[in-house]
C-alpha positions as CSV (number, residue, x, y, z in Angstrom):
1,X,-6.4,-10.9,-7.7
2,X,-4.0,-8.1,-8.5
3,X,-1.3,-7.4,-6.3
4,X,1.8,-5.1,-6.3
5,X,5.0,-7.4,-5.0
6,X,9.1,-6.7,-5.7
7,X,10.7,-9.0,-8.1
8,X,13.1,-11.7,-7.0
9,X,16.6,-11.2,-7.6
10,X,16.8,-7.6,-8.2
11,X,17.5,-5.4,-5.0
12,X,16.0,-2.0,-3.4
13,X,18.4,1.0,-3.7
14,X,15.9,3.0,-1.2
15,X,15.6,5.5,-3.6
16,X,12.1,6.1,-2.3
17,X,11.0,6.6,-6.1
18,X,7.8,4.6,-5.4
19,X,7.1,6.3,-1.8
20,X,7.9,9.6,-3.8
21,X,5.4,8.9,-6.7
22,X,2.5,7.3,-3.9
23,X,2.4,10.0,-1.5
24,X,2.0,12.6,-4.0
25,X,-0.7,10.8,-6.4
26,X,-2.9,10.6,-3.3
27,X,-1.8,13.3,-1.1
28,X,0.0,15.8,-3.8
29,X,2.7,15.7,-1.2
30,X,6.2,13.5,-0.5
31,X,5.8,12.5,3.2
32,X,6.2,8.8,3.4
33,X,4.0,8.6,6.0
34,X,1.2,9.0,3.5
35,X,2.4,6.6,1.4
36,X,0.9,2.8,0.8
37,X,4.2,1.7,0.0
38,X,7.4,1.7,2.4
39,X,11.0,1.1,2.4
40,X,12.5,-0.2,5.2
41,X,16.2,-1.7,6.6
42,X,16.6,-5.2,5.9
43,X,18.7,-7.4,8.6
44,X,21.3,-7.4,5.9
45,X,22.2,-3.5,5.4
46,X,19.7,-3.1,2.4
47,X,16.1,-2.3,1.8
48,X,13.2,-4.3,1.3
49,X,9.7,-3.6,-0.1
50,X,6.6,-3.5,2.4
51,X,3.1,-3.4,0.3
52,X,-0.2,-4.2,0.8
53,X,-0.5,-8.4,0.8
54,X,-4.6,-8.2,-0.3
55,X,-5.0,-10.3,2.6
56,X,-8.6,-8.8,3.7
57,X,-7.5,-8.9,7.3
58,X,-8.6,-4.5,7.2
59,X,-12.2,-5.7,5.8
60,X,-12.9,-8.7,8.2
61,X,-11.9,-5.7,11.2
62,X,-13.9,-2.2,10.0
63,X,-16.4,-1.9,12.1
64,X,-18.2,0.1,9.9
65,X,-18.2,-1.9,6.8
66,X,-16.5,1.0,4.7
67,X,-13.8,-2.0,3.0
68,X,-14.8,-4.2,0.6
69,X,-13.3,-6.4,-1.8
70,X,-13.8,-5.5,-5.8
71,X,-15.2,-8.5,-7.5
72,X,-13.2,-8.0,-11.1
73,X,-9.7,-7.2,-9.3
74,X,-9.8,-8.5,-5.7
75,X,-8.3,-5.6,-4.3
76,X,-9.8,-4.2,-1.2
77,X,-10.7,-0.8,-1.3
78,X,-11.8,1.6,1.3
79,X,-15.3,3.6,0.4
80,X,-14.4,7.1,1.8
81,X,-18.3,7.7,2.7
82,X,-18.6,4.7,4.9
83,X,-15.2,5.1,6.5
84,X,-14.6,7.3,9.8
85,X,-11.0,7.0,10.7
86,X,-11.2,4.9,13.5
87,X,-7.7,3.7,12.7
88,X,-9.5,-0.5,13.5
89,X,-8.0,-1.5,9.9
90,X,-4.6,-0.1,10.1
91,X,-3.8,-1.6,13.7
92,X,-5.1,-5.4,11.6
93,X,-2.5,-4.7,8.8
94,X,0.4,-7.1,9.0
95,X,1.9,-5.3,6.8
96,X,1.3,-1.9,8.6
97,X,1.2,0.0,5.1
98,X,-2.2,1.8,5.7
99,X,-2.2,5.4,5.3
100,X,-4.4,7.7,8.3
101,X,-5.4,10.7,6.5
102,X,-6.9,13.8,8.3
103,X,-10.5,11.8,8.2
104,X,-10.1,8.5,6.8
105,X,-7.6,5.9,5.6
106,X,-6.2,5.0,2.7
107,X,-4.5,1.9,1.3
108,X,-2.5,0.1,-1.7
109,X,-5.5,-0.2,-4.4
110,X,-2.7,-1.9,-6.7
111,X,-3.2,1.1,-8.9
112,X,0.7,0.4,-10.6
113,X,2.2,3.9,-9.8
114,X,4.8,2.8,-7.7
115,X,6.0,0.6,-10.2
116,X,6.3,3.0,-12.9
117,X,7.9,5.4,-10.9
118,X,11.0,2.9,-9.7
119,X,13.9,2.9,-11.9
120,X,15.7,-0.5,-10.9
121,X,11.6,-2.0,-12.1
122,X,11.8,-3.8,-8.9
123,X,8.0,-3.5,-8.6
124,X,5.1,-5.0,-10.8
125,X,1.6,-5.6,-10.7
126,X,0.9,-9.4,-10.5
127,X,-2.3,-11.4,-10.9
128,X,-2.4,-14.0,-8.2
């Protein structure tokens, strides 16, 4: 299963690089809000790394069966036809890194943008 995840040992400087480079592949804007990745305070005074786990929990709660796991990668993706917006699969995430667009939602698809785009190469695409 592919899987973005931060590195051990080597610490967030909240640059917001990857937020940066996510929001504006998908939404050819910066607004972290529409961005699969987020930065957020650790209990220590620094930043940590929130991404998508691949956990499924989104799938197992669409009522609509618009998320489905692919077969070669295990990443769950969201098929925009089948998908309403009902918001069901980002209230599941215990990660809370979905993305509510103006008609459907969007998630981490482990697509490795994020991690080219940070400059400490914190991030990387793992197979688990």
């Amino acid at each position: 299963m592919k899987k973005l995840v931060a590195k051990k040992g080597i610490d967030c400087m909240a640059c917001l690089s990857c937020v940066r480079a996510c929001s504006e592949a998908f939404y050819k804007v910066f607004d972290p809000d529409k961005s699969c990745i987020q930065i957020v305070s650790d209990n220590n005074g620094g930043a940590k790394v929130k991404a998508c786990l691949q956990c499924g929990k989104c799938m197992r709660t669409c009522p609509n069966g618009a998320i489905s796991q692919n077969p070669k990668t295990g990443v769950y993706m969201i098929n925009k036809k089948l998908c309403t917006g009902c918001g069901e699969c980002k209230k599941a995430c215990p990660m809370q890194v979905m993305v509510m667009g103006t008609e459907t939602v969007s998630k981490c698809i482990a697509c490795g943008i994020c991690a080219k785009a940070c400059p400490m190469d914190l991030l990387e695409i793992i197979e688990k």
